[in-house]
LOTIDO-205944 format. One record per residue: residue in one letter; x, y, z of N, C-alpha, C in turn. Coordinates in pm, whole numbers, padded with zeros to 5 digits, always signed. Last residue first. Layout:
AXYZXYZXYZ;...
REM end
This chain:
X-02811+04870-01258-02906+04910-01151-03035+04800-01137;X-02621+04849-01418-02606+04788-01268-02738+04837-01163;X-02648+04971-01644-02658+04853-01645-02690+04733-01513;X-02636+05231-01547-02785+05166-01581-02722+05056-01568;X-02410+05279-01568-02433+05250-01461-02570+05204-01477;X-02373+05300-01865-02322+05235-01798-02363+05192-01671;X-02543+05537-01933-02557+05394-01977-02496+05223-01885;X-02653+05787-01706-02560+05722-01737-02579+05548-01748;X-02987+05918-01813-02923+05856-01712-02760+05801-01808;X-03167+06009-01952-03044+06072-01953-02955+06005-01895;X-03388+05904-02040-03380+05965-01878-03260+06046-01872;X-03384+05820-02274-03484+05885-02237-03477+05935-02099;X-03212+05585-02198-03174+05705-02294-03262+05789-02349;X-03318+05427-01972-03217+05501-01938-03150+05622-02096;X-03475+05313-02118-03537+05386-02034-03431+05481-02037;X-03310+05099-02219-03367+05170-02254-03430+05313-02255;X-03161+04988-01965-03075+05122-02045-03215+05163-02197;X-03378+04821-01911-03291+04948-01796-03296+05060-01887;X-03634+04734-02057-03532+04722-02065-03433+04885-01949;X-03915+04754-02107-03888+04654-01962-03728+04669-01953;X-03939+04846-02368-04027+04886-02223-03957+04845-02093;X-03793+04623-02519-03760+04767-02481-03839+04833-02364;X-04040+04438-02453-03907+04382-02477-03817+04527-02379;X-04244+04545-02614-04212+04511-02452-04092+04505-02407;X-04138+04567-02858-04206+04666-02751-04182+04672-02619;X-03892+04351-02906-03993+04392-02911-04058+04503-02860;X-03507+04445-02989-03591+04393-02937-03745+04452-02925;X-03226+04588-02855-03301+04545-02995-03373+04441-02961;X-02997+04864-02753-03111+04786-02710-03173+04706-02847;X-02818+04967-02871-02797+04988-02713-02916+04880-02685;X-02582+04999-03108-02718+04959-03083-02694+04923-02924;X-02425+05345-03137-02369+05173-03145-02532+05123-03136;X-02422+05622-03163-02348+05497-03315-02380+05398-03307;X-02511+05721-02930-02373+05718-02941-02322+05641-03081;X-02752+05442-02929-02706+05546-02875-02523+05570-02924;X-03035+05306-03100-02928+05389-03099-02849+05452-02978;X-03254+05088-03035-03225+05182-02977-03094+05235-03052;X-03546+04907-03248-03358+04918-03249-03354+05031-03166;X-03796+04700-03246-03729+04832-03206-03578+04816-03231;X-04059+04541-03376-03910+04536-03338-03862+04664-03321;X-04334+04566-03507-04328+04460-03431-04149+04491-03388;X-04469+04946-03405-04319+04862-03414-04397+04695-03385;X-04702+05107-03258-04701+05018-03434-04571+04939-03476;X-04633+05140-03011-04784+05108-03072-04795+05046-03208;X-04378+05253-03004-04437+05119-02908-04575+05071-02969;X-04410+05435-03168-04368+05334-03185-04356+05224-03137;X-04624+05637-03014-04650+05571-03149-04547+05430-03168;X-04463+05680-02785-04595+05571-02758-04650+05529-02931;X-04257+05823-02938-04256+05666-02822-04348+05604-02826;X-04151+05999-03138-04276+05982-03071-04252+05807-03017;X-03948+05964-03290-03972+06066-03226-04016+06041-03117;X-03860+05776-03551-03976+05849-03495-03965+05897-03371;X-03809+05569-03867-03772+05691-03732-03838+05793-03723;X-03916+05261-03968-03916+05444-03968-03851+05462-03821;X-03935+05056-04239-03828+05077-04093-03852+05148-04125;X-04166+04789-04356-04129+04915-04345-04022+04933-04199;X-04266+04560-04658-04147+04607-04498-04154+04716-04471;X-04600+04613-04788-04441+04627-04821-04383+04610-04674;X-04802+04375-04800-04636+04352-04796-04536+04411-04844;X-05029+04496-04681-05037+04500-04815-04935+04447-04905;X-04975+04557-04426-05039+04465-04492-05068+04420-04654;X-04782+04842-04487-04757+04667-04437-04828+04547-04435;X-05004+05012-04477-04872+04967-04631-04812+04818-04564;X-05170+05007-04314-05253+04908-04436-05146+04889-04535;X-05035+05056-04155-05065+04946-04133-05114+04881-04231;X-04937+05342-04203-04841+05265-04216-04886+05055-04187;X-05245+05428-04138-05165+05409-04288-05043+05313-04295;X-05269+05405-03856-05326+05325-03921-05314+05330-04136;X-05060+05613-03851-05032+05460-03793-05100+05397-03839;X-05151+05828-03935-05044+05782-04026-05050+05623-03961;X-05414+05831-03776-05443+05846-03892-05293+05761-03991;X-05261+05926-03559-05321+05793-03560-05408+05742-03667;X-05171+06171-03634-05070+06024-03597-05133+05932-03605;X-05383+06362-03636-05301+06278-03773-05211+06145-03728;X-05447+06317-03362-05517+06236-03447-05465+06222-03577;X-05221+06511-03225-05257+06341-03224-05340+06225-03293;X-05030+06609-03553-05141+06656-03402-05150+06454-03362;X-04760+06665-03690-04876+06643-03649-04965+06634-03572;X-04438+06732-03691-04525+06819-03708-04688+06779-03709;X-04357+06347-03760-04361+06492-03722-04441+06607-03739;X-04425+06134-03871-04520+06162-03798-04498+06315-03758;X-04232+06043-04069-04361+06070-04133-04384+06174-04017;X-03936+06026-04040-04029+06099-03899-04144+06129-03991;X-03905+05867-04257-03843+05933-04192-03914+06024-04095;X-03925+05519-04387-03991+05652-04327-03908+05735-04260;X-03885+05295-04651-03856+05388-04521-03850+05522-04510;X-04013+05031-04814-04040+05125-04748-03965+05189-04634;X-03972+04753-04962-03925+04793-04846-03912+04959-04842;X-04062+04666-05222-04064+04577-05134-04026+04624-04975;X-04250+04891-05418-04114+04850-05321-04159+04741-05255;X-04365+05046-05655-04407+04936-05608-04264+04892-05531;X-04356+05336-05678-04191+05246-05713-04246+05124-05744;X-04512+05463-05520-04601+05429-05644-04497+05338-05740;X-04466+05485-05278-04534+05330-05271-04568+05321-05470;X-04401+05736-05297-04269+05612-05258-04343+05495-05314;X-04682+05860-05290-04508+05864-05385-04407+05756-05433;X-04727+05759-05066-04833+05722-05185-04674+05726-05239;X-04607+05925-04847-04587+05757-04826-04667+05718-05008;X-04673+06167-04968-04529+06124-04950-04494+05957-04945;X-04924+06184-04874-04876+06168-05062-04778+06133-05062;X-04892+06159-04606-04958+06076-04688-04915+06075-04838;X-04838+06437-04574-04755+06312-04523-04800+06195-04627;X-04996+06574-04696-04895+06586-04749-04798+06477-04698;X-05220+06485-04493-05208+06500-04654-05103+06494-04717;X-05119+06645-04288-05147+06482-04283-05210+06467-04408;X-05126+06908-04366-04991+06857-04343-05026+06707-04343;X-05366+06926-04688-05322+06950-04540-05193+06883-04495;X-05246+07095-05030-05323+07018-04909-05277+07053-04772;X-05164+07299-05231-05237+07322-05120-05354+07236-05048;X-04982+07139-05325-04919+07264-05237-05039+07291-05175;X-05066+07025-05509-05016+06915-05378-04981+07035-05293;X-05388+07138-05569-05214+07104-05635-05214+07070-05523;X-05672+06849-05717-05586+06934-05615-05469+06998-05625;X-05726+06577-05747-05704+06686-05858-05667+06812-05803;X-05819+06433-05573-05639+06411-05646-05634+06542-05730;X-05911+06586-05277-05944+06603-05429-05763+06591-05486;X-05856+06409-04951-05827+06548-05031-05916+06541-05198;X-05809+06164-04837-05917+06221-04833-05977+06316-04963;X-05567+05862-04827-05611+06010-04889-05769+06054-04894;X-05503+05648-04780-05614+05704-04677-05666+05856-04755;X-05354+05455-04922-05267+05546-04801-05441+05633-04715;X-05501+05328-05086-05432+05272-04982-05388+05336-04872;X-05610+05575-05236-05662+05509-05143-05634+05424-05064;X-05325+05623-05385-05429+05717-05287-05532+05673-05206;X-05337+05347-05528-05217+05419-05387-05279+05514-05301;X-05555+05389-05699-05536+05265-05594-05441+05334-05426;X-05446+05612-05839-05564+05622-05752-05574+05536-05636;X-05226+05473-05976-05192+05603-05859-05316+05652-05781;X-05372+05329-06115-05242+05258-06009-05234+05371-05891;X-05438+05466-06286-05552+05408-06216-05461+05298-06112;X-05230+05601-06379-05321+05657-06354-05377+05561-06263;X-05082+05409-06525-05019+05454-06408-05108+05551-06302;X-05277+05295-06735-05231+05215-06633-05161+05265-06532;X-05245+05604-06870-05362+05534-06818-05341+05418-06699;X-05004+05560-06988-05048+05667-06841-05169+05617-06804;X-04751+05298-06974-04885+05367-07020-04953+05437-06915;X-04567+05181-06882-04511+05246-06974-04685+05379-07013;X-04407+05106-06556-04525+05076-06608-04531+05181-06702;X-04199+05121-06422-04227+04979-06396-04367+04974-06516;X-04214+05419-06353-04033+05296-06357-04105+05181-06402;X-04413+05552-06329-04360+05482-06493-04229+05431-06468;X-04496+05565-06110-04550+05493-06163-04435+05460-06286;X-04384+05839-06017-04275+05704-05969-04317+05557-06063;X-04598+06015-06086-04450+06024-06113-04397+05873-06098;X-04844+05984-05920-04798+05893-06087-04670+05853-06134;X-04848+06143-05736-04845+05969-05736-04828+05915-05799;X-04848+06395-05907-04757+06353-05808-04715+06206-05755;X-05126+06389-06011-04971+06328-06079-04847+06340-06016;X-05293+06413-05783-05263+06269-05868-05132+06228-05951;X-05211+06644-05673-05172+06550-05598-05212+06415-05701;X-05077+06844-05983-05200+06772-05850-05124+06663-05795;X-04788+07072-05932-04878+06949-05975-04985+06912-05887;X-04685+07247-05799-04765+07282-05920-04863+07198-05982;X-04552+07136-05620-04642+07178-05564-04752+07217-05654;X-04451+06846-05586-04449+06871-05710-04542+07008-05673;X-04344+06763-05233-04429+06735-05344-04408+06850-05465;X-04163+06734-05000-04118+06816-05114-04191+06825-05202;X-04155+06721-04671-04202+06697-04795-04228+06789-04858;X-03911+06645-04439-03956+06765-04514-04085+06697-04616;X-03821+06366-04397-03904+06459-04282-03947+06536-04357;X-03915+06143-04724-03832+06268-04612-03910+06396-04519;X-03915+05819-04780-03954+05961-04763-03890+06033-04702;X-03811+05623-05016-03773+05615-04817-03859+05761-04915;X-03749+05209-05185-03799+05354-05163-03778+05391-05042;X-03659+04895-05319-03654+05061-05229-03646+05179-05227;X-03628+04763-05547-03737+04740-05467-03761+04847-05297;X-03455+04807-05729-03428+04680-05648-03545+04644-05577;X-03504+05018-05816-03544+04926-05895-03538+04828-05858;X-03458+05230-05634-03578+05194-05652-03606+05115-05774;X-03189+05148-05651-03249+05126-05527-03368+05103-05544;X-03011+05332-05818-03088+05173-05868-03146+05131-05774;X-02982+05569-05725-03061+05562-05866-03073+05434-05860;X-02726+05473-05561-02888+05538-05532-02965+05525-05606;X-02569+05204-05653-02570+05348-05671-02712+05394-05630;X-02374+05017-05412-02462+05019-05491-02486+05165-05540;X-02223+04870-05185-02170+04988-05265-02241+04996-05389;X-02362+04679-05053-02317+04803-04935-02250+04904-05056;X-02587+04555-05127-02607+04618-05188-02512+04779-05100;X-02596+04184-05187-02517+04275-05156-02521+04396-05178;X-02910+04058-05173-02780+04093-05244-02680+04199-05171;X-03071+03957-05006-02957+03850-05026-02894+03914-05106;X-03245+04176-04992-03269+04078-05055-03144+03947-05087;X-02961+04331-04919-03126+04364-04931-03169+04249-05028;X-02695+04421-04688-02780+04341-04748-02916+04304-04781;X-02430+04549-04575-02605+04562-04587-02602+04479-04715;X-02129+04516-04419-02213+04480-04529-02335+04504-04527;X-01820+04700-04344-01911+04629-04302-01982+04576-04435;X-01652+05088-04325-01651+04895-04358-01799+04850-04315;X-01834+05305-04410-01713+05320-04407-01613+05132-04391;X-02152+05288-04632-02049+05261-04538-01871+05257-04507;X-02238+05551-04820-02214+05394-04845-02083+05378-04662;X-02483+05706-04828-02413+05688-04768-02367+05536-04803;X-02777+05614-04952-02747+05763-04980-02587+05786-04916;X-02876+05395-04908-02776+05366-05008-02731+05524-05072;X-03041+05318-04753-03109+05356-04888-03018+05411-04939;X-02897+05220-04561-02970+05137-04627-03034+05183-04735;X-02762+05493-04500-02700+05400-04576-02811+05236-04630;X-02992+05644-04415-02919+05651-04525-02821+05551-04584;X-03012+05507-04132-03102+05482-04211-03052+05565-04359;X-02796+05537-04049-02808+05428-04029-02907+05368-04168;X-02812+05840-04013-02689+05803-04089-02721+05663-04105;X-03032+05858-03818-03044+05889-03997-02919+05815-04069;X-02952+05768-03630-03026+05701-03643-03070+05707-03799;X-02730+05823-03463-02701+05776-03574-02808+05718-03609;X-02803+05999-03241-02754+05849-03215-02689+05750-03290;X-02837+06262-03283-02735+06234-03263-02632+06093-03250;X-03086+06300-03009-03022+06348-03083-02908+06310-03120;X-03147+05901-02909-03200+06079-02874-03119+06133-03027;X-03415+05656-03088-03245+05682-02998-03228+05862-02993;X-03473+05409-03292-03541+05538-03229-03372+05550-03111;X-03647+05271-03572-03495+05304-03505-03539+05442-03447;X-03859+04967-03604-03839+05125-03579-03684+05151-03527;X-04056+04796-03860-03923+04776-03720-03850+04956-03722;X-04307+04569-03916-04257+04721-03900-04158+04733-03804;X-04281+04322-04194-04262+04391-04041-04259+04525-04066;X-04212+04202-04385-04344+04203-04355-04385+04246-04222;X-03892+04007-04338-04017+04050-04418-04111+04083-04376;X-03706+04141-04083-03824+04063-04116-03895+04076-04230;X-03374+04276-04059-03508+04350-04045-03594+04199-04140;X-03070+04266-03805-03186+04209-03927-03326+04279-03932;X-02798+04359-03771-02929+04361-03742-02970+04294-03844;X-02510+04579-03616-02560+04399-03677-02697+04401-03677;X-02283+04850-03614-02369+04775-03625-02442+04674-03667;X-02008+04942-03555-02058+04798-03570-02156+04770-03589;X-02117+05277-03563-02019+05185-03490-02037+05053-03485;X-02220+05580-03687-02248+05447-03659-02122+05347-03603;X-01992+05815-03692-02148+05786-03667-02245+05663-03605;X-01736+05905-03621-01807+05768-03620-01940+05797-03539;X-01526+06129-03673-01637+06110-03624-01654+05962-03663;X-01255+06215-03874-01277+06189-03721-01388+06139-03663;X-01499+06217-04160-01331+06242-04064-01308+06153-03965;X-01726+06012-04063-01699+06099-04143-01594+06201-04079;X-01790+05629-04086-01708+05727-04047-01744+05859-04128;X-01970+05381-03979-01984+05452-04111-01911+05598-04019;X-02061+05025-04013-01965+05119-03989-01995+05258-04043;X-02173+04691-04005-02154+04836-04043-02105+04976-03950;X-02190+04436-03927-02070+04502-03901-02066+04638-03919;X-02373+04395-04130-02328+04329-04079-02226+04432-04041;X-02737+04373-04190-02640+04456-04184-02533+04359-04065;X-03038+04261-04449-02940+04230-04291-02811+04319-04324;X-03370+04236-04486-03260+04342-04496-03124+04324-04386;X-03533+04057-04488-03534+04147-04615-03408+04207-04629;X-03548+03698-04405-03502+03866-04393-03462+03900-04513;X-03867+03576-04368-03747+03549-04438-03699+03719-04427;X-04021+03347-04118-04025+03473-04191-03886+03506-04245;
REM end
């Protein structure tokens, strides 16, 4: 399996602070790989700089074998990346169809063809609702959903989520999980941050832990499950002495 997305060394200072701290990783084509870690771990700052909202203080990201650690935001979703945001911001005036459309015309000149693209998306993602709808007055696992449609309408090769799952009940979650399954089958990559444990143990093939900036843990479900200091940044416990336990 060929990597979509590798980081080398990254870094990422603001004043005095260090958010992130060396970090090294790879993310899989055709995977779901999660960054999870408490308040504070650098898990957004990590995930902004791959979408290139933050350019690193040293180091390298790399998306598709290109170099993309000092790239401009605006060209991201031409490279093939898109990300959502905890909040969702939809067009509220607009229906939820031309909300999905919007992103359509980077890549595609005729409304008709962006039209019947942006239906496809709505049904990839699970959408229930009436497209003809305004986007302001769907449901919150609706509005999650248009959000993942939105992004997906770029056509990306690499998808990232930002706590889709928040504010939802247990059955929207398992509603977004089985969404985020049909966007990955479908080959886009996706990396989200999430909150929720047993969701990401449930839909991660790879985990990254955060703590403090640095990566504390990386590795499968299990992998992390079985791991001390995993546990140990959900327990509070001191990292260090985890190690020895």
């Amino acid at each position: 399996m060929s990597v979509i997305v590798k980081m080398e060394h990254v870094t990422k200072q603001f004043g005095g602070l260090t958010a992130v701290n060396d970090f090294c990783g790879e993310i899989e084509e055709g995977s779901i790989v999660g960054l999870i870690g408490p308040n504070g771990a650098g898990k957004t700052t990590l995930f902004n700089m791959i979408a290139n909202y933050y350019h690193p203080t040293s180091g390298k990201i790399y998306f598709n074998d290109k170099d993309i650690t000092a790239a401009k935001t605006e060209d991201m979703a031409k490279m093939g990346l898109a990300r959502t945001f905890q909040v969702t911001k939809p067009f509220g005036d607009m229906s939820v169809l031309q909300n999905i459309m919007v992103g359509g015309f980077l890549h595609i000149s005729k409304t008709k063809e962006v039209e019947e693209k942006a239906r496809k998306t709505a049904e990839l993602v699970g959408m229930t609702c009436d497209l003809d709808m305004k986007a302001a007055s769907t449901t919150t696992v609706d509005k999650k959903k248009l959000e993942i449609a939105r992004a997906l309408a770029v056509e990306p090769k690499l998808i990232l989520l930002d706590e889709v799952m928040a504010g939802c009940n247990p059955q929207e979650k398992l509603e977004l999980v089985d969404t985020c399954r049909k966007v990955r089958d479908s080959g886009v990559t996706i990396i989200i941050i999430e909150h929720d444990i047993k969701t990401i143990m449930s839909l991660c093939d790879k985990i990254y832990i955060l703590h403090r900036g640095e990566k504390l843990v990386e590795g499968t479900p299990e992998e992390v499950a079985n791991d001390k200091r995993a546990v140990s940044a959900y327990l509070g416990e001191d990292f260090d002495n985890a190690e020895n336990k």
